[in-house]
PATI-424112 format. One record per residue (C-alpha): x negated, y, z; residue in three letters; residue number from 1. Coordinates in steps of 0.5 Angstrom, whole numbers, plus 500, padded with zeros to 3 digits. Each point is the difference from the previous one (the first is absolute). Example, Ala and Ser with C-alpha at 12.3 -4.5 7.8 and 13.67 -1.06 7.14 Angstrom:
     X     Y     Z   gunu   drenmar
   475   491   516    ALA         1
   498   507   498    SER         2
//
This chain:
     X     Y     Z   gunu   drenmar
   435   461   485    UNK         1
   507   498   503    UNK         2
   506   504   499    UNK         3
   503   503   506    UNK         4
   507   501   500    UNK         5
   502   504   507    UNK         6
   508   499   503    UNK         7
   503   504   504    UNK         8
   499   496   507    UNK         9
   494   502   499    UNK        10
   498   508   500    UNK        11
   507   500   506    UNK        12
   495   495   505    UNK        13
   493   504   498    UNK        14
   504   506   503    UNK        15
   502   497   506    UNK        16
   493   498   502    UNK        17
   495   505   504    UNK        18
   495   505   495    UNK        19
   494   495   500    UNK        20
   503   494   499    UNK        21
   503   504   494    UNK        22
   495   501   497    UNK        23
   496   494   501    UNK        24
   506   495   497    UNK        25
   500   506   493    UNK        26
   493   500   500    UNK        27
   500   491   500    UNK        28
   506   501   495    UNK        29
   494   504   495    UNK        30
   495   495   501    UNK        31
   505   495   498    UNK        32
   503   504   494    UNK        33
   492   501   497    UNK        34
   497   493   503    UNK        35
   495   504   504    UNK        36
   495   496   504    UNK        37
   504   499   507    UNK        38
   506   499   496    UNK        39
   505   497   503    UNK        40
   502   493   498    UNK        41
   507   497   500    UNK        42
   501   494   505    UNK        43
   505   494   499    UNK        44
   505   500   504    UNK        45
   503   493   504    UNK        46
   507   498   500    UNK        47
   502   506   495    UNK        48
   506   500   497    UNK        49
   496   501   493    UNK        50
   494   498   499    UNK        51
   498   507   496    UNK        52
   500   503   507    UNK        53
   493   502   503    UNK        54
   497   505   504    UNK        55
   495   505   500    UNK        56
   496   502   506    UNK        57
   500   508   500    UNK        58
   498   502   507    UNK        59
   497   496   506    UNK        60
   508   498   502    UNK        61
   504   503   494    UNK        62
   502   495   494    UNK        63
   503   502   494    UNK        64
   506   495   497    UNK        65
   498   499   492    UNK        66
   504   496   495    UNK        67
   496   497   495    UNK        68
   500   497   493    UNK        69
   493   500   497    UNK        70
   497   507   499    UNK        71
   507   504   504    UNK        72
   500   501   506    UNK        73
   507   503   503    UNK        74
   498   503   506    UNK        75
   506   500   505    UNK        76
   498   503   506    UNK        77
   495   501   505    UNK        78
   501   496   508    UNK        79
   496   498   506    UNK        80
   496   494   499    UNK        81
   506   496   504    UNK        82
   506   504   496    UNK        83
   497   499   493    UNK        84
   499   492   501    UNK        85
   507   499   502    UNK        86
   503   506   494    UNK        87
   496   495   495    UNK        88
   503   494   503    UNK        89
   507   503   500    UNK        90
   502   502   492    UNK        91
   502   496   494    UNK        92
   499   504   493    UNK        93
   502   499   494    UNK        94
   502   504   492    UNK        95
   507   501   499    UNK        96
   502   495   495    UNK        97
   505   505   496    UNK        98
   496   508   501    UNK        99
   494   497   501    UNK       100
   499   504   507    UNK       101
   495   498   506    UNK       102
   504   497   506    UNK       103
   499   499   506    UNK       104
   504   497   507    UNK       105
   499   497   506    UNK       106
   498   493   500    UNK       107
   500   499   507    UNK       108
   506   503   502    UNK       109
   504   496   495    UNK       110
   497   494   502    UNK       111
   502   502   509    UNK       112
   508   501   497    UNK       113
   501   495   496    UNK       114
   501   494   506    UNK       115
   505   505   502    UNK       116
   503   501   493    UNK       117
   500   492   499    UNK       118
   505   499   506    UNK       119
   504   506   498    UNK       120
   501   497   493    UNK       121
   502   493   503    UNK       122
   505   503   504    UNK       123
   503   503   495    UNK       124
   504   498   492    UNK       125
   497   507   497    UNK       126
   494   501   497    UNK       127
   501   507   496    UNK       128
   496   499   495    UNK       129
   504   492   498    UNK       130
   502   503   494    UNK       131
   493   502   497    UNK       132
   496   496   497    UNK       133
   492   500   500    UNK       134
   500   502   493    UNK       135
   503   505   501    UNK       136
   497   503   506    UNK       137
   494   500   496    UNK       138
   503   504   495    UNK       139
   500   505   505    UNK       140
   493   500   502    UNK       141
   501   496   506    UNK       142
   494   495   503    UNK       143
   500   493   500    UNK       144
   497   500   506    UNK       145
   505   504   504    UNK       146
   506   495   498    UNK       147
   500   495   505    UNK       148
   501   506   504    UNK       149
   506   503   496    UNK       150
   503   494   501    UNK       151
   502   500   506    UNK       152
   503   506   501    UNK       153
   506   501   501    UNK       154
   502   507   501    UNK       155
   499   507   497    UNK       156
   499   502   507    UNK       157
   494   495   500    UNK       158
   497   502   494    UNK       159
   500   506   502    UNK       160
   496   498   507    UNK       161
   495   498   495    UNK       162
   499   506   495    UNK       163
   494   502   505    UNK       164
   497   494   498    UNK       165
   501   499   493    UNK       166
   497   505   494    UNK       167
   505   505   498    UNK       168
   500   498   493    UNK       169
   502   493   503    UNK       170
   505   503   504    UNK       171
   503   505   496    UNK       172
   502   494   495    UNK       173
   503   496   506    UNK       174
   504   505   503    UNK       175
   504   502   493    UNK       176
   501   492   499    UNK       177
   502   500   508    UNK       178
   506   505   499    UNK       179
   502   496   494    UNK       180
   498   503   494    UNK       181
   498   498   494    UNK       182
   493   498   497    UNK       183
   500   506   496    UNK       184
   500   505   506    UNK       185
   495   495   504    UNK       186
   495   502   494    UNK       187
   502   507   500    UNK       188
   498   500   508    UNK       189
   494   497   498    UNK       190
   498   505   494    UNK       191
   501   506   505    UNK       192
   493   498   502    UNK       193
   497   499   493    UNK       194
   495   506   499    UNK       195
   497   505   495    UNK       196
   494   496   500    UNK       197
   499   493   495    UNK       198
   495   495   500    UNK       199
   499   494   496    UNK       200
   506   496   497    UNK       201
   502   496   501    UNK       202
   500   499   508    UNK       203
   496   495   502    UNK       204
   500   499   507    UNK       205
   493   498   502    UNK       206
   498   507   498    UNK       207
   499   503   506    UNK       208
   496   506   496    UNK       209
   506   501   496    UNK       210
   505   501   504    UNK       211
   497   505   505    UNK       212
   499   504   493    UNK       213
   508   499   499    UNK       214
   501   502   508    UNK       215
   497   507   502    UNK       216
   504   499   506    UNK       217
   496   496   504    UNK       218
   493   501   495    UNK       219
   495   505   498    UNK       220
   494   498   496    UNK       221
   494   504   503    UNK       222
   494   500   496    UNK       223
   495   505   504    UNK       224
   499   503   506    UNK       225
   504   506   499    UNK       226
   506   496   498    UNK       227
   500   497   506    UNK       228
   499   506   505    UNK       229
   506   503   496    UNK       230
   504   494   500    UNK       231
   499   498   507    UNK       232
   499   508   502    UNK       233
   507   502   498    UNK       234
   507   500   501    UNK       235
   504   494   498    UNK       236
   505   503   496    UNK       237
   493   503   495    UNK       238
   498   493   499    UNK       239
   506   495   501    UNK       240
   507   501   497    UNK       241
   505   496   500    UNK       242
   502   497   494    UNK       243
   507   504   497    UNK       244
   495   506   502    UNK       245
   494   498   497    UNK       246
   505   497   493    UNK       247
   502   508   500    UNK       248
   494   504   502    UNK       249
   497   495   495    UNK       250
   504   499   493    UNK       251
   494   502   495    UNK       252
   505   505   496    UNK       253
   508   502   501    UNK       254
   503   502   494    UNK       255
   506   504   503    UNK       256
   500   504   507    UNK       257
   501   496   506    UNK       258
   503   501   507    UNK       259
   498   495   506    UNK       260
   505   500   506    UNK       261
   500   497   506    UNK       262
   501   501   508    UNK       263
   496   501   505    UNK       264
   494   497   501    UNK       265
   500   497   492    UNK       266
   493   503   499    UNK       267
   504   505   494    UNK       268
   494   505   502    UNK       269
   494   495   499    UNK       270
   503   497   494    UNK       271
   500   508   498    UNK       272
   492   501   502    UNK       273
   498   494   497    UNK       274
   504   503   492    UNK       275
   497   505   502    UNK       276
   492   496   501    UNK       277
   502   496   495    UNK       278
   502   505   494    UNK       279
   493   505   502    UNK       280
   496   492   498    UNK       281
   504   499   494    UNK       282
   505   506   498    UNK       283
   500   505   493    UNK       284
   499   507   505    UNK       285
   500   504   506    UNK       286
   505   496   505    UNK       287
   505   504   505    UNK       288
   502   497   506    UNK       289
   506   504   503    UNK       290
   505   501   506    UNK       291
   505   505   503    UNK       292
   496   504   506    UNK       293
   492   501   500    UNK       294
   499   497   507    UNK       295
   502   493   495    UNK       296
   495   502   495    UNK       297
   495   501   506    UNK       298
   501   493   502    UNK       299
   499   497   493    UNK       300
   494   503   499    UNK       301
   497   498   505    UNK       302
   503   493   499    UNK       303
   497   501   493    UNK       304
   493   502   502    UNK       305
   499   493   503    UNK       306
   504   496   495    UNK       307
   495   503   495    UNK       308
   493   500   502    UNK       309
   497   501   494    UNK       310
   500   509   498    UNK       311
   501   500   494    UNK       312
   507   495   499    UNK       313
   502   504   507    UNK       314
   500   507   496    UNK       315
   503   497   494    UNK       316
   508   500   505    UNK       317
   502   506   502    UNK       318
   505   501   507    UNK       319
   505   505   501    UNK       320
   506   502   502    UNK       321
   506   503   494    UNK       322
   500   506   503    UNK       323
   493   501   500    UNK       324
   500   498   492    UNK       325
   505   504   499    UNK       326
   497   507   503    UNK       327
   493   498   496    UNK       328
   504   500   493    UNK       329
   504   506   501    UNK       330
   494   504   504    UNK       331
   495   498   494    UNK       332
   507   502   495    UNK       333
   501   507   503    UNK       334
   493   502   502    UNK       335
   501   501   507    UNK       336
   503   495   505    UNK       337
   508   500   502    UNK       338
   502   503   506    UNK       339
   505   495   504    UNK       340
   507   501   503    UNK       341
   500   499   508    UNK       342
   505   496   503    UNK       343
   504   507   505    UNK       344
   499   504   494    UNK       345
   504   495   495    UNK       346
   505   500   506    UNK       347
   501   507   499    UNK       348
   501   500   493    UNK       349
   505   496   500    UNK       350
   504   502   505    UNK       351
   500   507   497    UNK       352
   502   496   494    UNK       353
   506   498   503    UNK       354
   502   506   504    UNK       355
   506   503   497    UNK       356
   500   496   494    UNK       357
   505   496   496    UNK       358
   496   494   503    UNK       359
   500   501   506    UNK       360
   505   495   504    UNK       361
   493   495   498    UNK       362
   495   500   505    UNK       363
   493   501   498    UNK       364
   498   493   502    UNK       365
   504   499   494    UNK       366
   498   505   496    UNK       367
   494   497   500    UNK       368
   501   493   500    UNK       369
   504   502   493    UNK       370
   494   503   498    UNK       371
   495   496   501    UNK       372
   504   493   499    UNK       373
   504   502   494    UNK       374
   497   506   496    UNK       375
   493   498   501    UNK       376
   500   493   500    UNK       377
   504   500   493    UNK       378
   496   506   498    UNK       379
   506   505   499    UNK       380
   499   506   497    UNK       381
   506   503   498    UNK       382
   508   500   502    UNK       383
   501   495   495    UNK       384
   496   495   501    UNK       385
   503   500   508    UNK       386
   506   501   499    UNK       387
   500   493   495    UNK       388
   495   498   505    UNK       389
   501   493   504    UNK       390
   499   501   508    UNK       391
   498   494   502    UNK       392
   500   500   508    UNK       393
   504   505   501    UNK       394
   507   498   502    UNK       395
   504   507   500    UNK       396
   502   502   493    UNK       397
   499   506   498    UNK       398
   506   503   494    UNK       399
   497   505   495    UNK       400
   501   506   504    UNK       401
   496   497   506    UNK       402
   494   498   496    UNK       403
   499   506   496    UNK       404
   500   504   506    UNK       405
   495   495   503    UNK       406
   496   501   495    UNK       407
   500   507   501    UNK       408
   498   500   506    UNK       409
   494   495   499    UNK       410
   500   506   493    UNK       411
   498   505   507    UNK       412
   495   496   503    UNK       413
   496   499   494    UNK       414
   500   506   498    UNK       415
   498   503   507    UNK       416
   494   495   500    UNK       417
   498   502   493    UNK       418
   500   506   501    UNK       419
   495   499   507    UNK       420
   496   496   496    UNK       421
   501   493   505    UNK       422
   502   494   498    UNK       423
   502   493   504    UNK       424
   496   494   498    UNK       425
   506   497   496    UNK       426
   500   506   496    UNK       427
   492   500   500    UNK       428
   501   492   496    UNK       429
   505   501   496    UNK       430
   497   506   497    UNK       431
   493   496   500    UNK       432
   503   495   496    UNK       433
   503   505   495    UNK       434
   493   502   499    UNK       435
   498   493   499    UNK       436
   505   499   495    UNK       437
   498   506   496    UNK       438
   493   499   500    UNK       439
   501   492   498    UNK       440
   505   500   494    UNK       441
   503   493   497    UNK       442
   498   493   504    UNK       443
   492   499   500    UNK       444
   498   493   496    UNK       445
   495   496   503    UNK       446
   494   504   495    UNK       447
   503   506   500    UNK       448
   496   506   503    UNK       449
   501   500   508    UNK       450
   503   506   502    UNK       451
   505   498   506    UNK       452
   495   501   506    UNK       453
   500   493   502    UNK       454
   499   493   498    UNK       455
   504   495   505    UNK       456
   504   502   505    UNK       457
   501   497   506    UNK       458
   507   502   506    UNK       459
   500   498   507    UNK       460
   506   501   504    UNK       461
   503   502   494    UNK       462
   507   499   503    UNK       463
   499   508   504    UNK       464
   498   503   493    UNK       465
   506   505   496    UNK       466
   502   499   493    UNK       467
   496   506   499    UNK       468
   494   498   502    UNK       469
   501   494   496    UNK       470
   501   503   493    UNK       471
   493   504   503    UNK       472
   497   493   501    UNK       473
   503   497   493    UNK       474
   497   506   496    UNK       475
   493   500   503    UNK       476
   498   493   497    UNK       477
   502   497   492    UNK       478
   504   495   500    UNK       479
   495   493   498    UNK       480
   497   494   504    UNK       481
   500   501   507    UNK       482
   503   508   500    UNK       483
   504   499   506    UNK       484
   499   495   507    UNK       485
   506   502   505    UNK       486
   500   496   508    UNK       487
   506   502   504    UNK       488
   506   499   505    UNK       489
   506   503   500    UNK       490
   501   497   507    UNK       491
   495   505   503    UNK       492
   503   506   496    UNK       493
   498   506   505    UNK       494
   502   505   495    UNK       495
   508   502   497    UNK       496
   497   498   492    UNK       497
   504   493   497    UNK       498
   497   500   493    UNK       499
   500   494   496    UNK       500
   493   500   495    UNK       501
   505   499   493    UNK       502
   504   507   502    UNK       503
   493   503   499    UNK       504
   497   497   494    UNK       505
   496   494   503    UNK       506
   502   492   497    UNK       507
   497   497   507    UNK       508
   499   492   500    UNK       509
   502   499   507    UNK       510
   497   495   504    UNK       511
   501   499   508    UNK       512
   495   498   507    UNK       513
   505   496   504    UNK       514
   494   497   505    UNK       515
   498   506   506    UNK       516
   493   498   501    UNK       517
   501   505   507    UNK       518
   505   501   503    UNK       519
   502   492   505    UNK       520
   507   497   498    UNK       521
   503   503   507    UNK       522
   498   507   498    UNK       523
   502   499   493    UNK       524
   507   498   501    UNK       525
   501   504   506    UNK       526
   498   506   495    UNK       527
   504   498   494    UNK       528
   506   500   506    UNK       529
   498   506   501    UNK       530
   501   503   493    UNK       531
   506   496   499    UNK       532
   498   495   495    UNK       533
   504   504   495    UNK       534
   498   502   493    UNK       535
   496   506   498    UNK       536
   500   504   494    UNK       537
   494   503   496    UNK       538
   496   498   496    UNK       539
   504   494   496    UNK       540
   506   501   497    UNK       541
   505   498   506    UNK       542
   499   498   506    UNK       543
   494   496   504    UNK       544
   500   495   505    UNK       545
   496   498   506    UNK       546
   503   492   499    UNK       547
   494   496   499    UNK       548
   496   504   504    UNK       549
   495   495   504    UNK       550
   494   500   505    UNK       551
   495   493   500    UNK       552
   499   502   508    UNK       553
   502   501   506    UNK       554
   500   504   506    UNK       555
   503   503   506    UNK       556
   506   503   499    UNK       557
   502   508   500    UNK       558
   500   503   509    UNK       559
   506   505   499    UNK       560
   500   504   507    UNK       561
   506   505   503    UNK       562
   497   505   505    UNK       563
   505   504   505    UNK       564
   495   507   497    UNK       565
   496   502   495    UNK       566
   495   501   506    UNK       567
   499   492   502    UNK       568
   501   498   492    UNK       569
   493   504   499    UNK       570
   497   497   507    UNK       571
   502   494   496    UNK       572
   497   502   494    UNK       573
   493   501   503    UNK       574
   501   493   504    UNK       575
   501   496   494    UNK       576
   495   503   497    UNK       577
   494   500   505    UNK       578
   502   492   500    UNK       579
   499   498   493    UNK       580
   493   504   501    UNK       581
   498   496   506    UNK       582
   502   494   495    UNK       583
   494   502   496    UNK       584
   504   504   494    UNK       585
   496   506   498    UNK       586
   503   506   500    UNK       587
   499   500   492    UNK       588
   506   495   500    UNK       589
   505   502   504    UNK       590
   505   506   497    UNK       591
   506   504   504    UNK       592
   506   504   497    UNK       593
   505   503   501    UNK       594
   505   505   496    UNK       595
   500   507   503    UNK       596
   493   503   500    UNK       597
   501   503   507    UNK       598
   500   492   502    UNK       599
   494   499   496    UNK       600
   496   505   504    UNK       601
   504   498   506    UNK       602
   497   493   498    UNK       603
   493   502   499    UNK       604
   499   504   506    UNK       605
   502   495   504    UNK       606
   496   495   497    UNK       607
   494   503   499    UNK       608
   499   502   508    UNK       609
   501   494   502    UNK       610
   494   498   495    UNK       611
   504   497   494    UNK       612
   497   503   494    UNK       613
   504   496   495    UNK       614
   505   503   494    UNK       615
   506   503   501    UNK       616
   504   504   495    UNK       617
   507   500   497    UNK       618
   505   495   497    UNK       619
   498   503   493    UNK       620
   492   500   502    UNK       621
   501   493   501    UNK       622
   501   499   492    UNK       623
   493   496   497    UNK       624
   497   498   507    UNK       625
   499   493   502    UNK       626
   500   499   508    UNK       627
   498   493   504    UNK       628
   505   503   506    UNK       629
   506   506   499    UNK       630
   503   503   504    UNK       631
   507   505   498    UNK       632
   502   503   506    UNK       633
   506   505   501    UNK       634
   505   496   495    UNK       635
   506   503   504    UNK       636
   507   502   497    UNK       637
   499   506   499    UNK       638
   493   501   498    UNK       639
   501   494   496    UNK       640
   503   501   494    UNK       641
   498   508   501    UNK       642
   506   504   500    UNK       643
   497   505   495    UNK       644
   498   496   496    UNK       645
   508   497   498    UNK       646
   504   504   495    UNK       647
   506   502   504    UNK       648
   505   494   498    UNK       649
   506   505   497    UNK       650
   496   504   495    UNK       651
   498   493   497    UNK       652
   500   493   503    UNK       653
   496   497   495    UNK       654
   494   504   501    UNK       655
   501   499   508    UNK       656
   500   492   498    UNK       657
   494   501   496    UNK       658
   496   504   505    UNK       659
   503   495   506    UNK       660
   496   495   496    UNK       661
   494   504   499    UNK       662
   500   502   507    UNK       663
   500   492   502    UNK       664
   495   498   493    UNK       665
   496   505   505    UNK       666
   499   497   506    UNK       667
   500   493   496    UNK       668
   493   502   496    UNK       669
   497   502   508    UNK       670
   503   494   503    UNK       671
   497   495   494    UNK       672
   493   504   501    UNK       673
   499   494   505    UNK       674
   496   494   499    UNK       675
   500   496   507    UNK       676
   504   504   505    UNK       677
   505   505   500    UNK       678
   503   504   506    UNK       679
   506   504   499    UNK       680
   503   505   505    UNK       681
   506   505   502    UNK       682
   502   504   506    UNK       683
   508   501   501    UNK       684
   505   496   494    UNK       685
   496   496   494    UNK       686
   499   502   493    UNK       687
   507   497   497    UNK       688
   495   497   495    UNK       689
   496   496   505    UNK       690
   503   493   499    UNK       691
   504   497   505    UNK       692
//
């Protein structure tokens, strides 16, 4: 029986075609996997680039392209007669010399640009890569059979004329080399595409079969039929990682807590679930994979269910939200489930507090600001430790008068939700995480009884969980092998919490995405413009930044459109989107948003009687969701940033700068929801934020 690896081409082509021919060619496909009777054959191709390429008739005008090397079989898509004829006589392939990994370019076009690259060679004294010998070009895995075009280059700008033609793992090395950098960088550009995945050693370049084991990327081997239909049946990010997501999701063991960051589009959320697939294979106990809102868990359980087909592996992860962890471990604590505080009714108690008491000349806002940030993210609970306590954050001292009268009236509201029997949900997970350390004792060795509620721990958009929730999650998993997998982004806070892991107790390896694999590098720069590039603070020591953040693709930048009324900005708004439906998008994959509810509902209506039934939600249902083409509408000075939503700039400026930011964070998270297109609307002045 052959052994059939399947490439990413193919199961992207077989959704294009109509229902029957579908199911024709998967059918073939079996047929050939099991050398059936009518199997079909592969068939030389003339004029190939390389010889191991054949053809596999799969319907009466449908061709798979293979690459073959005795046994193996790489199926590299599925065409029309004519396309896969001309897709089988276009590429050359090879195995990286260095990693070991499949490669593939483009022949054919090489060959049509290099007359134009000689002349523009013979015109010039330059060739960019004079200095470097063809040893060294081979110490960082570049081909031989692409020197004679590298050559001639004479530019950067040249050679980044030809990335769409080269091999990322060619290309990678080239660019470091091109700017100036040393051989050492040029590797390390090339070991960024190394993967979890070995195979044997040492490399042998004419082992296809290895090096389609050493690239999940671009193969997975399918040995039955049910591996094929899932393989060609689900999305891709559940079959296909890329390789710094499959290195993470897949490293066998870590011997400490690891955080993963990355902007947006870095595939952060993937490289969670597939921990998640892979922890419930081969981890030591029940797996939590965890967010900060219940709309999230949803979504990731639904991811879950189809990266996890198997029943059994699927009920070994648990998803959830900390809230909902915590009301679990206090409702089955005390007998009964806790009853929370609403959010007017908190208001309420705080200005009470604050009416005619010593505190009286900080506002509410603040009050609870203080709260939240200073005395439950430290998990103060007496005058002495505030009054000896940092505030991070909080740019208006405070002597020890003010502060004890602070905590007095914090002393009032406490005491008034204690004495109603309500709690907020800070409250809720600090009191959590206190009832786990009582039940849990000293840190748990790797064969000591298991008595925290979880084994392994994984955190999604860890950048918008508190300090509280953190301790709560830090004491529901022993400290060993694979405790904790964090993914986040400070960049697309949404809330106030700034909290680095070490501040908690958690000592995080941290390793970083830098390639967004959604978004276009127009809608990538333009968003990072957005944000303002600076740093974000969260979850490392110090700050982050968005420097090196890339995009490998390209597409149409960002439409931004004035209105003269709200009025004509939603005529807009239903015109756009009627376009891309006529364009052949599914509704599914087009997103609306905008900061006010009362915007949204406007949106909603105005779209749904025009006969659009597409998504629409606020700036901060935006978060998790992925669309081909977003709309944000009412991006307008004085919606966007939201007046209350800023802290008035004389009470305490840095906490306006904060809230500035995280309004800003806001609108960046829903504009990068974008994978191809993005619209952005106002009526009236801009956003101060919009880039000019």
């Amino acid at each position: 029986m052959p052994r059939l690896a399947i490439s990413p081409a193919f199961p992207a082509e077989l959704r294009a075609l109509a229902e029957p021919v579908r199911r024709d060619v998967v059918v073939a496909v079996r047929r050939f996997l099991h050398q059936v009777p009518a199997a079909p054959h592969p068939e030389r191709v003339r004029n190939a680039r390389d010889g191991r390429v054949a053809t596999l008739r799969l319907t009466d005008r449908h061709r798979g392209v293979v690459l073959r090397q005795r046994d193996v079989y790489w199926l590299l898509t599925v065409l029309p007669d004519g396309d896969a004829w001309a897709y089988a006589q276009r590429f050359g392939f090879g195995v990286n010399p260095e990693i070991g990994v499949i490669e593939m370019w483009d022949a054919e076009a090489l060959e049509r640009v290099e007359p134009a690259l000689r002349r523009s060679a013979e015109s010039s004294p330059v060739r960019l890569f004079a200095d470097i010998c063809d040893n060294d070009l081979a110490s960082v895995g570049i081909d031989a059979r692409l020197l004679p075009y590298l050559r001639l280059i004479t530019t950067e700008a040249v050679l980044e004329a030809l990335e769409p033609l080269l091999p990322p793992t060619q290309y990678a090395p080239l660019a470091e080399l091109a700017r100036g950098a040393s051989l050492a960088a040029a590797w390390r550009a090339l070991g960024e595409y190394r993967t979890a995945v070995t195979g044997p050693e040492p490399i042998d370049a004419d082992d296809i079969a290895a090096a389609l084991l050493r690239s999940p990327d671009r193969a997975v081997f399918v040995t039955d039929k049910e591996q094929l239909d899932w393989v060609v049946g689900a999305p891709s990010w559940c079959v296909f990682l890329h390789p710094p997501q499959h290195r993470l999701a897949r490293t066998p063991h870590y011997d400490r807590p690891v955080l993963v960051t990355g902007g947006a589009g870095t595939g952060k959320t993937f490289v969670a679930l597939h921990r998640a697939a892979h922890l419930a294979a081969y981890g030591r106990g029940t797996v939590l994979l965890v967010t900060f809102s219940q709309g999230l868990s949803n979504d990731l359980s639904a991811k879950l269910d189809v990266l996890i087909p198997d029943e059994v592996l699927r009920k070994r992860v648990e998803v959830g939200n900390v809230d909902r962890i915590a009301h679990r471990l206090v409702t089955e604590a005390e007998g009964r489930q806790p009853t929370l505080v609403g959010a007017a009714e908190l208001a309420t108690l705080w200005q009470e507090a604050v009416s005619g008491h010593s505190s009286e000349r900080h506002s509410t806002a603040f009050l609870l600001r203080e709260w939240e940030q200073v005395v439950l993210a430290q998990n103060l609970t007496t005058l002495e430790e505030y009054l000896a306590a940092d505030r991070p954050g909080r740019s208006v001292d405070l002597d020890d008068d003010e502060r004890t009268a602070v905590w007095e009236a914090i002393g009032l509201v406490t005491e008034r939700l204690r004495e109603s029997g309500r709690r907020t949900l800070l409250q809720l997970a600090a009191e959590a995480s206190t009832l786990l350390g009582q039940t849990t004792g000293d840190l748990l060795e790797e064969q000591g009884p298991a008595r925290e509620p979880y084994r392994h721990i994984i955190v999604d958009e860890a950048q918008d969980l508190h300090p509280a929730q953190w301790r709560l999650l830090r004491a529901a998993v022993p400290v060993a092998l694979d405790d904790l997998f964090v993914v986040g982004d400070p960049h697309q806070r949404i809330f106030d919490t700034r909290v680095s892991l070490g501040s908690v107790g958690i000592d995080a390896a941290h390793c970083r995405l830098d390639v967004s694999y959604r978004l276009p590098q127009e809608i990538l720069t333009w968003g990072v413009r957005l944000r303002g590039g600076g740093p974000a603070d969260g979850l490392v020591e110090g700050a982050q930044q968005l420097v090196g953040f890339r995009s490998g693709e390209h597409g149409p930048r960002p439409v931004v459109l004035g209105y003269d009324s709200p009025e004509a900005e939603l005529s807009g708004l239903v015109a756009r989107v009627g376009e891309w439906l006529a364009d052949g998008v599914p509704a599914a994959e087009v997103g609306v948003a905008a900061r006010p509810p009362e915007m949204v509902r406007e949106a909603r209506t105005a779209l749904r009687e025009a006969g659009h039934d597409v998504r629409v939600t606020t700036l901060h249902g935006m978060k998790g969701l992925e669309f081909r083409r977003v709309a944000v509408i009412g991006v307008t000075d004085g919606i966007v940033p939201a007046p209350e939503a800023l802290t008035p700039a004389g009470e305490d400026p840095a906490a306006r700068a904060h809230d500035l930011q995280r309004e800003r964070g806001l609108l960046y998270v829903a504009c990068t929801r974008a994978s191809e297109m993005l619209y952005v609307s106002h009526s009236g002045r801009a956003s101060p934020f919009l880039p000019p």
